[in-house]
Every structure is written in structure tokens, then in C-alpha cells.
NUROKOL-988047 format. One record per residue: residue number from 1; x negated, y, z negated of N, C-alpha, C in turn. Coordinates in Angstrom, 1 decimal. Each point is the difference from the previous one (the first is absolute). Example, Ala and Ser with C-alpha at 12.3 -4.5 7.8 and 13.67 -1.06 7.14 Angstrom:
<recs>
REC    i  n_east  n_north    n_up  ca_east  ca_north   ca_up  c_east  c_north    c_up
REC    1   -13.2     -5.7    -7.8      0.9       1.2     0.0    -0.9      1.2     0.0
REC    2     0.4      1.1     0.7     -0.9       1.1     0.0     0.8      1.1    -0.8
</recs>
This chain:
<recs>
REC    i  n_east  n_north    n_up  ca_east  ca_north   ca_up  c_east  c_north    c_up
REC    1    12.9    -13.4    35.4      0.8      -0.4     1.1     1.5      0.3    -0.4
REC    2     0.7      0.4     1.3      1.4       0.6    -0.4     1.1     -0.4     0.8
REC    3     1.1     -0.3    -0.4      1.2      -0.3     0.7     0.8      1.0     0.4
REC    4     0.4      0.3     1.3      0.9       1.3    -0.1     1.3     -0.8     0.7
REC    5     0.7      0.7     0.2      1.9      -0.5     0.6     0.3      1.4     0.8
REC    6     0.3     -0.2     1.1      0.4       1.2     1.4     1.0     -0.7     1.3
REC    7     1.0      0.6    -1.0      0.8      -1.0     1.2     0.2     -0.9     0.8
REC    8    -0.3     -1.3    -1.2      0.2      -1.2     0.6    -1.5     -0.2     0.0
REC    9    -0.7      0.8    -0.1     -1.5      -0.2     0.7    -1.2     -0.4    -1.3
REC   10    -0.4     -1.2    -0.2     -0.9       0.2    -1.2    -1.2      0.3     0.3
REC   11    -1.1      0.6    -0.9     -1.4      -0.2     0.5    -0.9      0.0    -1.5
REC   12    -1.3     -0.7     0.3     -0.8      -0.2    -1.1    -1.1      0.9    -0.1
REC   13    -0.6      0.9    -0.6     -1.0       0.5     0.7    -1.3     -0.4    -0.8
REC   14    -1.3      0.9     0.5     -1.1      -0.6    -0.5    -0.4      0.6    -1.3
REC   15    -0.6     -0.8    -0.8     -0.1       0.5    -1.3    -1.1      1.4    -0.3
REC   16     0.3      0.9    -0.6     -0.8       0.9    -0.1    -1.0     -0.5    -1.0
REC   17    -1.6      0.7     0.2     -0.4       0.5     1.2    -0.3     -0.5     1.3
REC   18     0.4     -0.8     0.5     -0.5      -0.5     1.6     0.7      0.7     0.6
REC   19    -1.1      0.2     0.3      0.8       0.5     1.8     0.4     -0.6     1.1
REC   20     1.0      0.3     0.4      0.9      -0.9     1.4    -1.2     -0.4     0.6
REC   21     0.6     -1.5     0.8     -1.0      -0.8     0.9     1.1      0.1     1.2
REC   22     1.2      0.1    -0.3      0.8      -0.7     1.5     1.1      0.2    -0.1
REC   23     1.1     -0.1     0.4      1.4       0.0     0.0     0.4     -1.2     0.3
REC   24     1.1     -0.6    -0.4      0.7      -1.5     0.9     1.7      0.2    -0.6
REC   25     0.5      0.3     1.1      1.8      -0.2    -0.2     0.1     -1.5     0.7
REC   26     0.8     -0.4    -0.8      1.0      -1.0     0.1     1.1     -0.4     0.5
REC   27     0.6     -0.5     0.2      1.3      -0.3     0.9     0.5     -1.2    -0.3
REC   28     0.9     -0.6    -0.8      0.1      -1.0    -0.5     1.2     -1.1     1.3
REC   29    -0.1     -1.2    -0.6      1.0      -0.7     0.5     1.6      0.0     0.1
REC   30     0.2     -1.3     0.5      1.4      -0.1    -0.2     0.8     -0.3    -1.4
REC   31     0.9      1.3    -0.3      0.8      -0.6    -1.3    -1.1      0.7    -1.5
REC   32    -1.2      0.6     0.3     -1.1       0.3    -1.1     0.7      1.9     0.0
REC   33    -0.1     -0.1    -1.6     -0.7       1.3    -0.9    -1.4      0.5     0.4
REC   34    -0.3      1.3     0.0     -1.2      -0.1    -0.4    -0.7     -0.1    -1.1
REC   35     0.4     -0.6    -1.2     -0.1      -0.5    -1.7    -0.5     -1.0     0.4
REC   36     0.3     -0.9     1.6     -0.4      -1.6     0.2    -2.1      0.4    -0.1
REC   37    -0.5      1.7     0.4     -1.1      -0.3     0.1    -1.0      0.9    -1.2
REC   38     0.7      0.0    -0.9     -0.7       0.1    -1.4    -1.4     -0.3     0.1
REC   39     0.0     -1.4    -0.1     -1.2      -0.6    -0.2    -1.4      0.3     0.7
REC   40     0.6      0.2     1.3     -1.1       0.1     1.1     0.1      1.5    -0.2
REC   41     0.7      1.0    -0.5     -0.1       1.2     0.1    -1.1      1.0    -1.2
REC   42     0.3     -1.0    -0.8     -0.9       0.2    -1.3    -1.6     -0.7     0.3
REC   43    -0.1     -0.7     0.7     -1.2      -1.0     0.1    -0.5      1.1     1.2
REC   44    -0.1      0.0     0.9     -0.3       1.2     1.1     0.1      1.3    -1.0
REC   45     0.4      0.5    -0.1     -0.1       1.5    -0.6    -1.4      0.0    -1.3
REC   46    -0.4     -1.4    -0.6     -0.7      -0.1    -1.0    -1.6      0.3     1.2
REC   47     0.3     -0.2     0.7     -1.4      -0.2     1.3     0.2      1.6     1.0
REC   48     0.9      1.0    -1.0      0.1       1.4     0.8     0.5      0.0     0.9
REC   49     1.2     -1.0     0.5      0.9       0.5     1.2     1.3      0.5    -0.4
REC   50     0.4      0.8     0.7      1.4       0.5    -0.6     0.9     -0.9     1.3
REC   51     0.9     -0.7    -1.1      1.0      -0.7     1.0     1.4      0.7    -0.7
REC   52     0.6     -0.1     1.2      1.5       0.1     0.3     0.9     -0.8     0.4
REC   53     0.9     -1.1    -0.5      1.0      -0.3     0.6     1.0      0.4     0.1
REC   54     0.8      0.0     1.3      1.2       1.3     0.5     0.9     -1.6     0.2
REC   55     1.2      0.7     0.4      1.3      -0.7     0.3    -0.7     -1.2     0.8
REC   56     1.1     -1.3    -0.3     -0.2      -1.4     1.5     0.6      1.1     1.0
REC   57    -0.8     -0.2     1.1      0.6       0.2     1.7     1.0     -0.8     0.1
REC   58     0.3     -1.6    -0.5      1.5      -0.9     0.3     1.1      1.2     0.0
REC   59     0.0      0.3    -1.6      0.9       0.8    -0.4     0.2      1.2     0.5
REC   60    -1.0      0.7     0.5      0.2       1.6     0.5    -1.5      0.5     0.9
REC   61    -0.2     -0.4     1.0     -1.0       0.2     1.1     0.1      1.5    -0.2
REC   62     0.8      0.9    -0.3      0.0       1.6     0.6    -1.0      0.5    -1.6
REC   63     0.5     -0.7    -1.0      0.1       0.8    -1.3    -1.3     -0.6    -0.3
REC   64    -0.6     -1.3     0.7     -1.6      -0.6     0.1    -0.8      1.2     0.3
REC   65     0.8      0.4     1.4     -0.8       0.3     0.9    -0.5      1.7    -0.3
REC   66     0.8      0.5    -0.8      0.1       1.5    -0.4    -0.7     -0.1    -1.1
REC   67     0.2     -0.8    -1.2     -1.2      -0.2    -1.4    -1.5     -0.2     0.6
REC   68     0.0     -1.0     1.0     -1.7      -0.2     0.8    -0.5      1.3     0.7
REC   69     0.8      0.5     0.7     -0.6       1.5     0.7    -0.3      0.8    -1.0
REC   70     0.9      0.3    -1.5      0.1       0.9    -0.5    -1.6     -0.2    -1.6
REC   71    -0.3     -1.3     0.1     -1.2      -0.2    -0.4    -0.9      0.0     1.0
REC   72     0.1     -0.2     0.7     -1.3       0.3     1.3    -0.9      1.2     0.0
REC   73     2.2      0.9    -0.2     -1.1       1.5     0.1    -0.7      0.6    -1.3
REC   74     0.2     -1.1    -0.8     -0.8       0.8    -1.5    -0.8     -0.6    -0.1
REC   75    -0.1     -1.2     0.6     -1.5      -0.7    -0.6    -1.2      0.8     0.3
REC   76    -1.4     -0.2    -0.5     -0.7       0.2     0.4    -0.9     -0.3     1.3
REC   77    -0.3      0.9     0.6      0.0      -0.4     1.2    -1.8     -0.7     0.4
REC   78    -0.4      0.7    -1.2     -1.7      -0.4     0.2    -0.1     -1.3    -0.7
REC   79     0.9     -0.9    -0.1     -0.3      -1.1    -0.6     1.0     -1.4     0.5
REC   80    -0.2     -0.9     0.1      0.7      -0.8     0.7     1.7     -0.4    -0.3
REC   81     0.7      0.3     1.7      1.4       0.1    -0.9     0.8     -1.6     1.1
REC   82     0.4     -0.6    -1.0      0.4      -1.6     0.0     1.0     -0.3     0.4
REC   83     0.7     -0.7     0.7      1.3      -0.2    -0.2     0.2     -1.1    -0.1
REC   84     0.7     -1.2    -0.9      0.1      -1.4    -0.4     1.2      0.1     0.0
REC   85     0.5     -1.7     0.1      1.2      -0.2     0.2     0.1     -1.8    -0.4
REC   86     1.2     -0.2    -0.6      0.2      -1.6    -0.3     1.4     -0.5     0.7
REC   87    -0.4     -0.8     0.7      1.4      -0.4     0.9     0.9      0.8     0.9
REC   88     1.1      0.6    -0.3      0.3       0.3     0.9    -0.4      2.0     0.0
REC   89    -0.6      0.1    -1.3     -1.2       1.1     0.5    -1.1      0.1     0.5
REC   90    -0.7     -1.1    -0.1     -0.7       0.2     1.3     0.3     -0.5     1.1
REC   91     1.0     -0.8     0.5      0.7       0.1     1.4     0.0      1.8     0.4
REC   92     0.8      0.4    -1.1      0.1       1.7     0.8    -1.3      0.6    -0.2
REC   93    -1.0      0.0    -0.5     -1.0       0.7     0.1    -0.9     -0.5     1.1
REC   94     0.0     -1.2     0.4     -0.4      -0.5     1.2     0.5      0.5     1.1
REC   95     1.5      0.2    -0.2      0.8       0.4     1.0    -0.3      1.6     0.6
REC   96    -0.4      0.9    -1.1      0.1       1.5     0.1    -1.4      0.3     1.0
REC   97    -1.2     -1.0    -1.1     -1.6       0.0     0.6     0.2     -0.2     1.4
REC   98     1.0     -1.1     0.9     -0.4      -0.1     1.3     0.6      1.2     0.6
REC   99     1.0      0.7    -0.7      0.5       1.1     0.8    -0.7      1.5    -0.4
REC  100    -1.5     -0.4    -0.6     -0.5       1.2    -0.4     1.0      1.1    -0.3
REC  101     0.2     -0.7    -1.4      1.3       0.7    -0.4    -1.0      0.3    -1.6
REC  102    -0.9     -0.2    -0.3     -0.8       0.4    -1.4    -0.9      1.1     0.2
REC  103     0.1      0.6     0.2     -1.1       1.3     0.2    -0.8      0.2    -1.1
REC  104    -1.4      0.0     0.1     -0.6       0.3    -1.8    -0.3     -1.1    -0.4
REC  105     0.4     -1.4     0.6     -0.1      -1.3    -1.0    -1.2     -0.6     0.8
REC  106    -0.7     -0.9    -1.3     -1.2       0.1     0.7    -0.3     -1.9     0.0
REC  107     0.7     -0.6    -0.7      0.5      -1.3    -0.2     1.3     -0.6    -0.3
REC  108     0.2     -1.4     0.4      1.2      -0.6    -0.3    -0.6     -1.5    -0.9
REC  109     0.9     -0.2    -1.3     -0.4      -1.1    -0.6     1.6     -0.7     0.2
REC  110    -0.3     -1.5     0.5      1.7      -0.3     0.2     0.0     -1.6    -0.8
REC  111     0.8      0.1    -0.6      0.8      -1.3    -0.7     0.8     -0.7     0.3
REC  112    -0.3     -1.4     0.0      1.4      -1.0     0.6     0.6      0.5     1.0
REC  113    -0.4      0.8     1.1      0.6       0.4     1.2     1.1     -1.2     1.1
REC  114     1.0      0.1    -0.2      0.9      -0.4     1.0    -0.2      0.4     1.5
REC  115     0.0     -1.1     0.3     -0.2       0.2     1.5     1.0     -0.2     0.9
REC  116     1.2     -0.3    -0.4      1.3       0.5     0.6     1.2      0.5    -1.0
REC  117     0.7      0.7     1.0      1.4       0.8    -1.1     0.9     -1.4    -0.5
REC  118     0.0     -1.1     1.0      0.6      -0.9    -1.0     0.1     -0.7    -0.8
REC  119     0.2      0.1    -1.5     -0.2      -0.5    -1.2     0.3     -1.4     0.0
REC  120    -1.1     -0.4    -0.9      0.3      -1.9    -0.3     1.1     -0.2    -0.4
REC  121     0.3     -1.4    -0.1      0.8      -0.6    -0.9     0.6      0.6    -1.3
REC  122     1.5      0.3    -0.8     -0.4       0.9    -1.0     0.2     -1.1    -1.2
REC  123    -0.1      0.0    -1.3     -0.7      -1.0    -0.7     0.6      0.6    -1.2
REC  124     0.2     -1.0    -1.3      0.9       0.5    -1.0    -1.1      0.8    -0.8
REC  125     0.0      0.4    -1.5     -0.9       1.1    -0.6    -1.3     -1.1    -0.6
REC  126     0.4     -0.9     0.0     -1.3      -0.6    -0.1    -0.8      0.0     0.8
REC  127     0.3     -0.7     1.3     -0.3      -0.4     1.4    -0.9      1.6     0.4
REC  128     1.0      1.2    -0.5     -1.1       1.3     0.6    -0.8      0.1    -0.8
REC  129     0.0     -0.1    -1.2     -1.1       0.1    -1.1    -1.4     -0.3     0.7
REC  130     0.2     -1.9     0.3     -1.0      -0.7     0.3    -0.4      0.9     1.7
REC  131     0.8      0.3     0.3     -0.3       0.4     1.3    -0.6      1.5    -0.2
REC  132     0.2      1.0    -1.2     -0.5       1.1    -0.1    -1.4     -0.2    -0.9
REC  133    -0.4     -0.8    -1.1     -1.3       0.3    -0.9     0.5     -1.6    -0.7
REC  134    -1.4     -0.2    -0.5     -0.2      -1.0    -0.9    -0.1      0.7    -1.3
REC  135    -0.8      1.0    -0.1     -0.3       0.4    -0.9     0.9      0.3    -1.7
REC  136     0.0     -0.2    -0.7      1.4      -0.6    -1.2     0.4      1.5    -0.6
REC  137    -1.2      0.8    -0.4      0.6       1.4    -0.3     0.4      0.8     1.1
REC  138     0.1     -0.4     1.3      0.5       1.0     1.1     1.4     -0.7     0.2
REC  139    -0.1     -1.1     0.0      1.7      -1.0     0.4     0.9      0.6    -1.5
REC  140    -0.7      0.3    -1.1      0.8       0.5    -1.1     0.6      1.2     0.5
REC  141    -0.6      1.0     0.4      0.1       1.3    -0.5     1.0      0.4     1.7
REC  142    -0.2     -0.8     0.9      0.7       0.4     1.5     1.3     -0.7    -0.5
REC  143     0.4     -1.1    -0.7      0.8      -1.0    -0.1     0.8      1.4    -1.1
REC  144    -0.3      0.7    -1.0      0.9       0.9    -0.9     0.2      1.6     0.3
REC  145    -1.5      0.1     1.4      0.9       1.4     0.8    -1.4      0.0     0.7
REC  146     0.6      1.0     1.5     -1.4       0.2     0.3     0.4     -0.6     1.9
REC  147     0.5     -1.1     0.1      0.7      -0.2     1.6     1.5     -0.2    -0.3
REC  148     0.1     -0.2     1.2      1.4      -0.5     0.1     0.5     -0.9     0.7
REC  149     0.6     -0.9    -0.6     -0.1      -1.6     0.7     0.5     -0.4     0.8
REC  150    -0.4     -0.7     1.3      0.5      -0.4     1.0    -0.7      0.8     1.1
REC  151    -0.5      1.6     0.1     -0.3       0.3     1.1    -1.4      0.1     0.6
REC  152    -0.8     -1.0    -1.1     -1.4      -0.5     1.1     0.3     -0.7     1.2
REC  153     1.7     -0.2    -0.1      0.6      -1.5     1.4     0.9      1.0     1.1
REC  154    -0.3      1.3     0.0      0.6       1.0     0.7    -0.4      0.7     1.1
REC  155     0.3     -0.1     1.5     -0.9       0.5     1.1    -0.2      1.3    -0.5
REC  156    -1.2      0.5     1.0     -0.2       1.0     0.0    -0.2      0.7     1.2
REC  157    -0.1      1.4     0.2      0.5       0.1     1.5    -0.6      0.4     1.0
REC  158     0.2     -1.0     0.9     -0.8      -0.5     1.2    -1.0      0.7     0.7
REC  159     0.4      1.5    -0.1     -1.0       1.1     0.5    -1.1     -0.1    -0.5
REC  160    -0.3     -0.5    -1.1     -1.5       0.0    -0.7    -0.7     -1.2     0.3
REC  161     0.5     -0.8     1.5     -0.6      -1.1     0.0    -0.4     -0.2     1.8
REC  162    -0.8      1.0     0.3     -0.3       0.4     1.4    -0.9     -1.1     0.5
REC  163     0.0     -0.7     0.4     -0.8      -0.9     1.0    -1.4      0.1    -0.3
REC  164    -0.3      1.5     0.8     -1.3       0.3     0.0     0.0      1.2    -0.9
REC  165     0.0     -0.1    -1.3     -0.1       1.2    -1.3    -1.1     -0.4    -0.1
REC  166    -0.3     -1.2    -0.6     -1.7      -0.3    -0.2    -0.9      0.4     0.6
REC  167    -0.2      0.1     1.3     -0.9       0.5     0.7    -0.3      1.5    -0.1
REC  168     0.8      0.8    -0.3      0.3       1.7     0.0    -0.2      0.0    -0.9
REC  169    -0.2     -0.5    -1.5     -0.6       0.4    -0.8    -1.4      0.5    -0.2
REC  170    -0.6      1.1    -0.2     -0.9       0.2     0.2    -1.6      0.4    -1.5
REC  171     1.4      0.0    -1.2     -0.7       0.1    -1.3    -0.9     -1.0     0.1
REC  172    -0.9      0.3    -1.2     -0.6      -1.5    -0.7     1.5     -1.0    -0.7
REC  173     0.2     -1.0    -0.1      0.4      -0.9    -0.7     0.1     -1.0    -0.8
REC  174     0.4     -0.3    -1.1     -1.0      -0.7    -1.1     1.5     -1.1     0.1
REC  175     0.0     -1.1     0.2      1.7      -1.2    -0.6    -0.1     -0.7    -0.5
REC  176     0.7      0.1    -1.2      0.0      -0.9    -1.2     0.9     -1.3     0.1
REC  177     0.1     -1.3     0.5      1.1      -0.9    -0.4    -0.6     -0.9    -0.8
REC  178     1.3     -0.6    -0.7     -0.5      -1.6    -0.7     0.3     -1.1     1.2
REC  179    -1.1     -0.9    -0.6      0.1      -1.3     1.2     1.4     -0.6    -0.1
REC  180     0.4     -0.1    -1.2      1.5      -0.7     0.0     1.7      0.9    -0.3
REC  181    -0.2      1.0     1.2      1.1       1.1    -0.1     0.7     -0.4     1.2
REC  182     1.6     -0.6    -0.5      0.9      -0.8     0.9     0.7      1.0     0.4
REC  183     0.1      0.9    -0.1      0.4       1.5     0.3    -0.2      0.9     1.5
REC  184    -1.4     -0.3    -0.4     -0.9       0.4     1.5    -1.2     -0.8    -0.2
REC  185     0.1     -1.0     0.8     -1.1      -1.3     0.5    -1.1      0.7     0.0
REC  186    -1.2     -0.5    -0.5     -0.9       1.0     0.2    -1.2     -0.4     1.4
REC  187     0.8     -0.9     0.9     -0.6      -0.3     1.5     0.9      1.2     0.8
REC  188     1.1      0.2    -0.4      0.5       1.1     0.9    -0.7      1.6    -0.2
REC  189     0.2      0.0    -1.2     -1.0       1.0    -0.2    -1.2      0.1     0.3
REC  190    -1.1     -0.7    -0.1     -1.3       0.1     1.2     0.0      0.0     1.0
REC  191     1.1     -0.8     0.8      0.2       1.0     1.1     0.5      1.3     0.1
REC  192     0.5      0.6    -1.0     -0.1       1.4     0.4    -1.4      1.3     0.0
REC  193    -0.2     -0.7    -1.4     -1.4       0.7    -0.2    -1.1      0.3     0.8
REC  194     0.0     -1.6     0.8     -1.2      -0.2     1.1     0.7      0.8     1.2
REC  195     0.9      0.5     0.3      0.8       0.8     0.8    -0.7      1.5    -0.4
REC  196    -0.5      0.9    -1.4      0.0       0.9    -0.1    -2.0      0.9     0.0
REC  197     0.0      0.5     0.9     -1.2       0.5    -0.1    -1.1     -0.2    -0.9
REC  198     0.0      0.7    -1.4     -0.7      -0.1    -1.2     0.6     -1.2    -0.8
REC  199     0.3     -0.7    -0.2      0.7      -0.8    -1.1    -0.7     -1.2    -0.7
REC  200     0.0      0.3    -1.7     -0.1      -0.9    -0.8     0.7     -0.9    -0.3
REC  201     0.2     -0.8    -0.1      1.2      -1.2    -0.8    -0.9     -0.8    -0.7
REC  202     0.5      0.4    -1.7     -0.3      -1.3    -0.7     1.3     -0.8    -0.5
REC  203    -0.4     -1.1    -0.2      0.4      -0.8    -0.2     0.2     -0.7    -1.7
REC  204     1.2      0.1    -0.6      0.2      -0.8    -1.3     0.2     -1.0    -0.4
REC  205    -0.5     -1.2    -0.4     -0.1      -1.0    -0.8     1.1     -0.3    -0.5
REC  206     0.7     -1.0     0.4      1.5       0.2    -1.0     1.0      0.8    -0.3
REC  207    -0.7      1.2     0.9      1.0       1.2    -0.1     1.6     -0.1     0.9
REC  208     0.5      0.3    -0.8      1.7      -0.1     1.0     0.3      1.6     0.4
REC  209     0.9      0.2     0.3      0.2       1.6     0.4    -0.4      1.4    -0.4
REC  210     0.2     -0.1    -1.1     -0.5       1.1    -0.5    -1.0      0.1    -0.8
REC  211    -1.0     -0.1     0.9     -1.8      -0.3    -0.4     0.0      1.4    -1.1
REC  212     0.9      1.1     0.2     -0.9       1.5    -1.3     0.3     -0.6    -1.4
REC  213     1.0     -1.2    -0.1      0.9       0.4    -1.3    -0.4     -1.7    -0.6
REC  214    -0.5     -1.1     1.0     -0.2      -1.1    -0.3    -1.4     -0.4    -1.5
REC  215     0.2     -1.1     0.3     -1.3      -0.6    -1.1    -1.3      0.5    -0.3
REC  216    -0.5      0.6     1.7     -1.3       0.6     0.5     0.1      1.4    -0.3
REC  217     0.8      0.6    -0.4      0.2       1.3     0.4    -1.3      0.9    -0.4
REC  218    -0.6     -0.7    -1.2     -1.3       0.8    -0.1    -1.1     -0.1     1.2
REC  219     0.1     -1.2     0.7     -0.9      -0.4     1.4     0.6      0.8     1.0
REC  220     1.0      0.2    -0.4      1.0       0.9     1.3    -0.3      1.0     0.1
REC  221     0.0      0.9    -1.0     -0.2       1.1    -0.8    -2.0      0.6     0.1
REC  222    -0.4     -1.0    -0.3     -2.0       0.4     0.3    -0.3      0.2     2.1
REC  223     1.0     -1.5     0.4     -0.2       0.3     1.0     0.5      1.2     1.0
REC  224     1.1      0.9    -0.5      0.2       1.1     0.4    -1.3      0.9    -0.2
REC  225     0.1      0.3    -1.3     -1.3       0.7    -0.5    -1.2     -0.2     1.0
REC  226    -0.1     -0.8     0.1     -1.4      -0.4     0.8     0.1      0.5     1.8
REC  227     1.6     -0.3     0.1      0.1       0.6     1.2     0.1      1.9     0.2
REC  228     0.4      1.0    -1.4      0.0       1.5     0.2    -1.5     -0.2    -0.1
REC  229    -0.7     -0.4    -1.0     -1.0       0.4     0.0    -1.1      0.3     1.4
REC  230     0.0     -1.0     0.8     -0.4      -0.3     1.2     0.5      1.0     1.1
REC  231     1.2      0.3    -0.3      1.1       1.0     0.8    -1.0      1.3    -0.4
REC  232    -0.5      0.5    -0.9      0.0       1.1    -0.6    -1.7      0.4     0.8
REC  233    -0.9     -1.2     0.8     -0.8       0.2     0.3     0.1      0.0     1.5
REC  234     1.5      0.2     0.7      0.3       0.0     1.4     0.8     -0.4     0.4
REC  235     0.6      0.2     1.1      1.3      -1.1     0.8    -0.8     -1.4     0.6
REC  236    -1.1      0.0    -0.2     -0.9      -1.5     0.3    -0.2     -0.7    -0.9
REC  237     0.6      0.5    -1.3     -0.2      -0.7    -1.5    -1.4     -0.7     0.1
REC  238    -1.0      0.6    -0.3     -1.6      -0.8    -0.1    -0.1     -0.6    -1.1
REC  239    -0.5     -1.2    -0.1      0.4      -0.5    -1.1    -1.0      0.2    -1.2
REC  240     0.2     -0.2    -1.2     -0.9       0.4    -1.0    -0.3     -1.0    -0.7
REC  241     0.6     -1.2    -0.4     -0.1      -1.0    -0.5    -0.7     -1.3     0.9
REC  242    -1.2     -0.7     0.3     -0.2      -0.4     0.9    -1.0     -1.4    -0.3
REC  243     0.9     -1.3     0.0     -0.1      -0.9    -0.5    -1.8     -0.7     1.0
REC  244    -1.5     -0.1    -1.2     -1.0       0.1     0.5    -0.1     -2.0     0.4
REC  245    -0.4     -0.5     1.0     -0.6      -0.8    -0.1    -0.9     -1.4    -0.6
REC  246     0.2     -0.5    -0.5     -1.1      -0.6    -1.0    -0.5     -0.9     0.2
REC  247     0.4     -1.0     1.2     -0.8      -1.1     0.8    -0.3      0.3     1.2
REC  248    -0.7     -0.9     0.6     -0.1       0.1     1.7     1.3     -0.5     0.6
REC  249     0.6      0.5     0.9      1.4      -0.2     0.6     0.6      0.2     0.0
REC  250     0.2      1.1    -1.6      1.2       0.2    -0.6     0.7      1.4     0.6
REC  251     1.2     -0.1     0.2      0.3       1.0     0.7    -0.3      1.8    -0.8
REC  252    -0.4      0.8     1.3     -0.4       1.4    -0.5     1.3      0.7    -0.8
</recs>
């Protein structure tokens, strides 16, 4: 497994010899590096995906938007090509999907999705901490580089927040929130989901906003996996893992 650096752009790849299973670019939050997704980038790549994280869209939507096309057209095309996003990256990658603006993309994985451009309450560095991860080695390592404080409390702009974007989506969709993310409620967010054609939403236990980088992130982390893998057998994702029975009643 290998780390490379391309302007601004990091990616993990899969360790030799495996051969590619998938592609997944990233698109990070408000105020995030892409160093914020080390973790999840090393953990996916161990499972043969090559991830990419490119610039936050907060900070530069053009220079997002030019690193994502510009991996699109190298990925592999015979194998599944991803786009994910956490906060106010997956706002824009939600945003692009309803305007069939991904060509080649064959899923969307979305994190702590905001469901409006205007930001909560904004909160001192603790107060975001608790509002970004519980997790004690990620509050370390964001807290001495990695975001930049104050602008998880920063609108974002309003064009990526279409009424009816949900419905025009037409990918498969997998959404990841934690139940306790004061960020983006995660009742607002099922209503968006249940708004979108294909759409998954799981749901985190304790999770606060940024379900990739929190406590779970290994649960976060399998449950993606579980969702390319499924991806890799259709845009109907059939499922492969399929919990049997064992009493009379018990649901199929």
C-alpha cells in the first residue's frame, strides 16, 4: 500500500499484488486537509480500493471540481468508480449527481450531509471538537493540524441546496450519519435520503458528525466495504451477506 501527494491531491493505493477492486475520490469538509482522511484511506486501500482525496469544495469548488474530473478520467473504468464526500463534500457531490454532472460515476457514499447552506451555531475549539469526533486520537491529531477552526460554523453556498436535488439523483446511494451529529440532525437528513431514488442511510450510534474519522470508524469503514463490494455486482447492489433465519417468525 502506497501514499502518493499530486497537487493538493492525496491517494492510497492497493497493495501489490491485488488487483484494483474500485476507485473512491473523496471530497472533504469544511475547514479539512486531505491528511484529515489518512485513516480511512489506508483502511480502504488494504481492501484494494484506490482512494483519493482532492481539495474541500468550501475552499475551492473549481479546483474540487477539476482534481474529480481529472481522476475520473484515469480511473479505471471496468471497475467501480466512487465518489464520497463528508460534510460539506458531500453537499457538493450531491449537488453535481442531481445535475448529472458525474459522468463515469457509478456511486455516491455521503457523510454527515448538511441539508442546508446555513451553518449552525458556531462554538469555541472544544465545543467543535465535540461537535466534529469523539474519538481521542482524531481530536489529537485535527486539534495540531489537519482543519481549520471555526469553519465547520461557515455557510455554504446555497446553489448546492436545490429543493428538489434529491429526487434527480439518480446513482445508487449509500449515507452515512451519526445519531448524535448537532451539525446536521440526522431527522433532516432522512428526509433527504427518502427523497432520493436508490438510497441507503445507515445510521451511527453515538456518532456525531464526522461518522469516517469518529470512534466507529472501523464500523464505518467495513460498512463502506460492504457497500463497493455489492456495488461491484451492479447498480442494484444484490446483496451477498444475507442474515438466515433461525426461528419461526423471525424476520427473512
Amino acid at each position: 500500500m502506497t501514499l502518493t501527494h499530486q497537487a493538493e491531491v492525496l491517494t492510497w493505493t492497493e497493495p501489490e499484488p491485488m488487483p484494483l477492486r474500485g476507485t473512491v475520490i473523496l471530497l472533504p469538509g469544511r475547514g479539512e486537509s486531505p491528511q484529515v482522511y489518512e485513516r480511512l484511506g489506508k483502511r480502504l486501500a488494504a481492501d484494494a480500493y484506490r482512494v483519493h482525496v482532492v481539495t474541500a469544495p468550501s475552499d475551492s469548488p473549481d479546483q474540487a471540481r477539476a482534481q474529480l474530473t481529472g481522476l475520473l478520467e484515469t480511473a479505471d473504468a471496468d471497475k467501480p468508480r466512487v465518489v464520497a464526500g463528508s460534510d460539506g463534500g458531500a453537499a457538493y457531490a450531491a449537488h453535481l449527481a442531481a445535475r448529472a454532472e458525474l459522468p463515469g460515476v457509478n456511486a455516491l457514499i455521503l457523510a454527515g450531509l448538511p441539508t442546508a447552506a446555513t451553518a449552525s451555531t458556531a462554538r469555541d475549539w472544544d465545543g467543535e471538537l465535540d461537535a466534529r469526533s469523539f474519538c481521542p486520537t482524531h481530536r489529537g491529531r485535527i486539534s495540531a493540524s489537519g482543519v481549520r477552526a471555526g469553519e465547520l460554523f461557515t455557510d455554504l453556498p446555497p446553489d448546492w441546496f436545490d429543493a428538489q436535488a434529491a429526487a434527480r439523483i439518480s446513482l445508487p446511494v449509500l449515507g452515512l450519519h451519526g445519531r448524535e451529529d448537532t451539525v446536521s440532525p440526522l431527522a433532516d437528513a432522512r428526509d433527504f435520503y427518502a427523497a432520493v431514488p436508490h438510497a441507503e442511510l445507515v445510521s451511527i450510534a453515538g456518532g456525531p458528525h464526522d461518522v469516517l474519522n469518529d470512534q466507529t470508524h472501523r464500523t464505518v469503514a467495513a460498512t463502506i466495504v460492504l457497500f463497493l463490494e455489492r456495488l461491484r455486482g451492479g447498480a442494484g447492489l444484490p446483496p451477498i451477506a444475507l442474515a438466515e433465519p433461525l426461528r419461526a417468525g423471525s424476520p427473512a
